[in-house]
MARBA-3410 file (N, C-alpha, C, O; in Angstrom, 1 decimal):
83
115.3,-9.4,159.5,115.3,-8.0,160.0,115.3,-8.0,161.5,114.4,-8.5,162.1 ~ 116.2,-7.5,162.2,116.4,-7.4,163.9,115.5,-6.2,164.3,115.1,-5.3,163.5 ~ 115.1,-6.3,165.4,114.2,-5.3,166.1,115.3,-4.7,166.5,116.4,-5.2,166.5 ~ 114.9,-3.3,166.9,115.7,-2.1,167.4,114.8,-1.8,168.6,113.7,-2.4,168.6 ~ 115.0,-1.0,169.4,114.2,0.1,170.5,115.1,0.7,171.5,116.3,0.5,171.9
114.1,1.4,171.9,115.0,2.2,172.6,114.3,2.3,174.4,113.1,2.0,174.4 ~ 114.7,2.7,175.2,114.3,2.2,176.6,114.4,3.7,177.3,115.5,4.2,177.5 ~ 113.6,4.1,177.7,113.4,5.7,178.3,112.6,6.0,179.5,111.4,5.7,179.7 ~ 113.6,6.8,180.5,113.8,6.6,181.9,112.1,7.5,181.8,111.5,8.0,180.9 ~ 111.9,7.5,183.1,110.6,8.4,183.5,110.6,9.9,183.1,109.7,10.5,182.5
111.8,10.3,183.4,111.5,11.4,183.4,112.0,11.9,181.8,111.7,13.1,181.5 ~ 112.4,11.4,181.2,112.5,11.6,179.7,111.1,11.3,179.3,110.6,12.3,178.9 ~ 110.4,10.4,179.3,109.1,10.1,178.9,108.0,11.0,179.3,107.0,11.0,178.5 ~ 108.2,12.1,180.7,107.7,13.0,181.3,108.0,14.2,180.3,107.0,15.0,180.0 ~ 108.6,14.4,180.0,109.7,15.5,179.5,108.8,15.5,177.8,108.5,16.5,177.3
108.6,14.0,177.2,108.2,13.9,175.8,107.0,14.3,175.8,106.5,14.9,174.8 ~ 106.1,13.7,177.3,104.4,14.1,177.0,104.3,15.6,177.0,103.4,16.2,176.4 ~ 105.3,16.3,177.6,105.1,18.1,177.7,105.4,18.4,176.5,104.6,19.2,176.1 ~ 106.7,17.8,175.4,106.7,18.8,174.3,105.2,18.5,173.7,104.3,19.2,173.2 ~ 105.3,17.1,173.9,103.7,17.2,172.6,102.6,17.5,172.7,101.9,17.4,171.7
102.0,18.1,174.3,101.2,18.9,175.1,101.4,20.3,174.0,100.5,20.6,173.3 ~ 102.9,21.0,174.1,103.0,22.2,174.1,102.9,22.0,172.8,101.9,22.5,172.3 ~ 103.7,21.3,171.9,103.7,21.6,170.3,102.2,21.2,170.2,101.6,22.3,170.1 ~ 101.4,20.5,170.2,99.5,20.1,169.8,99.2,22.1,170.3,99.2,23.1,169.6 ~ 99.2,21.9,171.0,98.7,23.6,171.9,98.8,24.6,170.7,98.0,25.5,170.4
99.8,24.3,170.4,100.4,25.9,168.8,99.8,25.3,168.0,99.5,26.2,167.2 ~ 99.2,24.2,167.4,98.0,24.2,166.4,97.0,25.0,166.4,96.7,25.6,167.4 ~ 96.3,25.2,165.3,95.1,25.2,165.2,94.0,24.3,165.7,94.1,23.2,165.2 ~ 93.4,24.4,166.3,92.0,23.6,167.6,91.7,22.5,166.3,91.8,21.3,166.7 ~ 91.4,22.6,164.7,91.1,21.7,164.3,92.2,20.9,163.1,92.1,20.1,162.1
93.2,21.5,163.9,94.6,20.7,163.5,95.2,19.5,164.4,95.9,18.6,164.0 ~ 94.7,19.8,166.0,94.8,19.0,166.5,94.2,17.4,166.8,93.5,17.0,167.8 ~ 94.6,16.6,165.8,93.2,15.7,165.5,94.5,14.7,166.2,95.5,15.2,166.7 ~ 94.3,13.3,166.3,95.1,12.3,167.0,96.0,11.8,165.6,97.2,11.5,165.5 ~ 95.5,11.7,165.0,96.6,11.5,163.7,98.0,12.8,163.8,99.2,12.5,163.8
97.4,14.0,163.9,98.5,15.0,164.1,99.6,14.5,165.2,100.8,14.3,165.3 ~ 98.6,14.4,165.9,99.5,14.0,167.6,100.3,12.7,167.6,101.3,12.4,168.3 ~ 99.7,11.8,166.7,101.0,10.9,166.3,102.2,11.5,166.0,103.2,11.7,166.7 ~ 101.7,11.7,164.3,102.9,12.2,163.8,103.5,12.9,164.8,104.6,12.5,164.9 ~ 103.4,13.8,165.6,104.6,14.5,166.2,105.1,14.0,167.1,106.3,14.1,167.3
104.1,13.0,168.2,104.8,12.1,169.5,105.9,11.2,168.2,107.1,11.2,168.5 ~ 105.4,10.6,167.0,106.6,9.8,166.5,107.8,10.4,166.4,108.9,9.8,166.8 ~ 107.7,11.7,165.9,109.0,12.5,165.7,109.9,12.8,167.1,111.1,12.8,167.4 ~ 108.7,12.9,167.7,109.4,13.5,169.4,110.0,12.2,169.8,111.1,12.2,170.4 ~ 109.4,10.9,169.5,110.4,10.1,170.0,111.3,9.5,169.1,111.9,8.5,169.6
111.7,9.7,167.7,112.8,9.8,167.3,114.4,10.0,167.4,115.5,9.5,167.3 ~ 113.5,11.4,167.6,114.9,12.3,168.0,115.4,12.2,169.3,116.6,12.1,169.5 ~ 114.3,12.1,170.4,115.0,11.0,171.8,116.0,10.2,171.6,117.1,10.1,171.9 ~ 114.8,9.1,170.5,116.0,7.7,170.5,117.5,8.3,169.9,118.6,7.7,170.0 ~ 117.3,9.5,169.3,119.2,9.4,169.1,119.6,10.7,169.6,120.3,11.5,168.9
119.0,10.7,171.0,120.0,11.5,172.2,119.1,12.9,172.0,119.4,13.4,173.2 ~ 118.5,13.7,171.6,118.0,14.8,171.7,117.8,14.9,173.2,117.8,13.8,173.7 ~ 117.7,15.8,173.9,116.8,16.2,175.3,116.1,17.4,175.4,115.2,17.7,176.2 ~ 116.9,18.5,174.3,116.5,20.0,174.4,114.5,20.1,173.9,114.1,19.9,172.8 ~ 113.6,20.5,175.1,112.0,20.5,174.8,112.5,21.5,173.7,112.5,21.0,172.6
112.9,22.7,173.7,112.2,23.3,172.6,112.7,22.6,171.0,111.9,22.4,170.1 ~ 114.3,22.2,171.1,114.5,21.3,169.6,113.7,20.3,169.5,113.4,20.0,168.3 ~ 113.2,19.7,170.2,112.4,18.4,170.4,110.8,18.8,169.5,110.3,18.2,168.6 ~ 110.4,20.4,170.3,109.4,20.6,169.3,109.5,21.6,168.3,108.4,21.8,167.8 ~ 110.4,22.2,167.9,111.0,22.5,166.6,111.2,22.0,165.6,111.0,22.5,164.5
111.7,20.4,166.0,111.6,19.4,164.9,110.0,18.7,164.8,109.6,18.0,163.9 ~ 109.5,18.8,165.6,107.9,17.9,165.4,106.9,18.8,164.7,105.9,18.3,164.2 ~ 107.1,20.3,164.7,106.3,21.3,164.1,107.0,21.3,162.6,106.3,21.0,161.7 ~ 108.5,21.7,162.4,108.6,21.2,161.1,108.0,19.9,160.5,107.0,19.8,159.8 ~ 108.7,18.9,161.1,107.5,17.9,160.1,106.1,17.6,159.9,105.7,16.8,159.2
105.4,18.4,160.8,104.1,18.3,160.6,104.2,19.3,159.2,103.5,19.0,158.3 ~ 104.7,20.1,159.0,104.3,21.7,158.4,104.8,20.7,156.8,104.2,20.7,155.7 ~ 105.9,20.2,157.1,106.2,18.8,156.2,105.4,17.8,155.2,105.3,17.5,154.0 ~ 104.7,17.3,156.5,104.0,16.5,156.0,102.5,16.7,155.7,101.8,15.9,155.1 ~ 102.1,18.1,156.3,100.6,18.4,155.4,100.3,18.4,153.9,101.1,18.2,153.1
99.1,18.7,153.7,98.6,18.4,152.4,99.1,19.6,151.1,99.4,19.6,149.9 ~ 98.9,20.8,152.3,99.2,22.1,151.1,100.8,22.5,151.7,101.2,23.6,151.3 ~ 101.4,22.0,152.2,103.2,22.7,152.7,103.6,22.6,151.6,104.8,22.8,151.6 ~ 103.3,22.4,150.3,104.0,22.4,149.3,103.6,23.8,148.4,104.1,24.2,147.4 ~ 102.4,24.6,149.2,102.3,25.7,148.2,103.0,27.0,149.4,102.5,28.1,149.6
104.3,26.5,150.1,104.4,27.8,151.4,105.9,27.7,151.0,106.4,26.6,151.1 ~ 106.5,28.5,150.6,108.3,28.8,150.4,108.9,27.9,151.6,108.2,27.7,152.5 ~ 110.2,27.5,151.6,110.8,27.3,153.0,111.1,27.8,153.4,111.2,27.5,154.6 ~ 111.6,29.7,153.0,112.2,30.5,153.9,110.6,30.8,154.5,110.6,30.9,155.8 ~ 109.1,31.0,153.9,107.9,31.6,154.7,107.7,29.9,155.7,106.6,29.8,156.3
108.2,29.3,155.8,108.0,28.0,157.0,108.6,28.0,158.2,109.0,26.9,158.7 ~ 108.6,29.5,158.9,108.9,29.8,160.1,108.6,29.0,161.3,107.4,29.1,161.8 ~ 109.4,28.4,161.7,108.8,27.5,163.1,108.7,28.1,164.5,108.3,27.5,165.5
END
């Protein structure tokens, strides 16, 4: 199995701690646990590694997949999963 990574200038790395400042911030106070804040810095630097730059797609896509990956997202419609 080869390792992969990806290598990210300062100011993209600057750019990633703000979406995940701003997307944590639109939680709920006891949504924002460090487990959440994984999951979305993982996501946020996903979509870097394959070229994203736009903050707000960056946290458009990390608030879907949290909303994704919680416990009850499966009892909320997709059209009621407004981001």
């Amino acid at each position: 199995m080869g390792a992969t990574g990806s290598v990210f200038q300062p100011e993209l790395i600057e750019l990633m701690k703000s979406v995940l400042e701003d997307t944590a911030a639109l939680l709920p106070e006891a949504k924002r646990t460090s487990a959440t804040k994984a999951e979305i810095a993982s996501h946020i630097l996903a979509c870097a590694a394959k070229g994203e730059r736009n903050p707000e797609t960056l946290k458009a896509g990390a608030l879907l997949a949290i909303v994704e990956t919680t416990h009850y997202s499966h009892d909320i419609s997709p059209e009621r999963r407004a981001v």
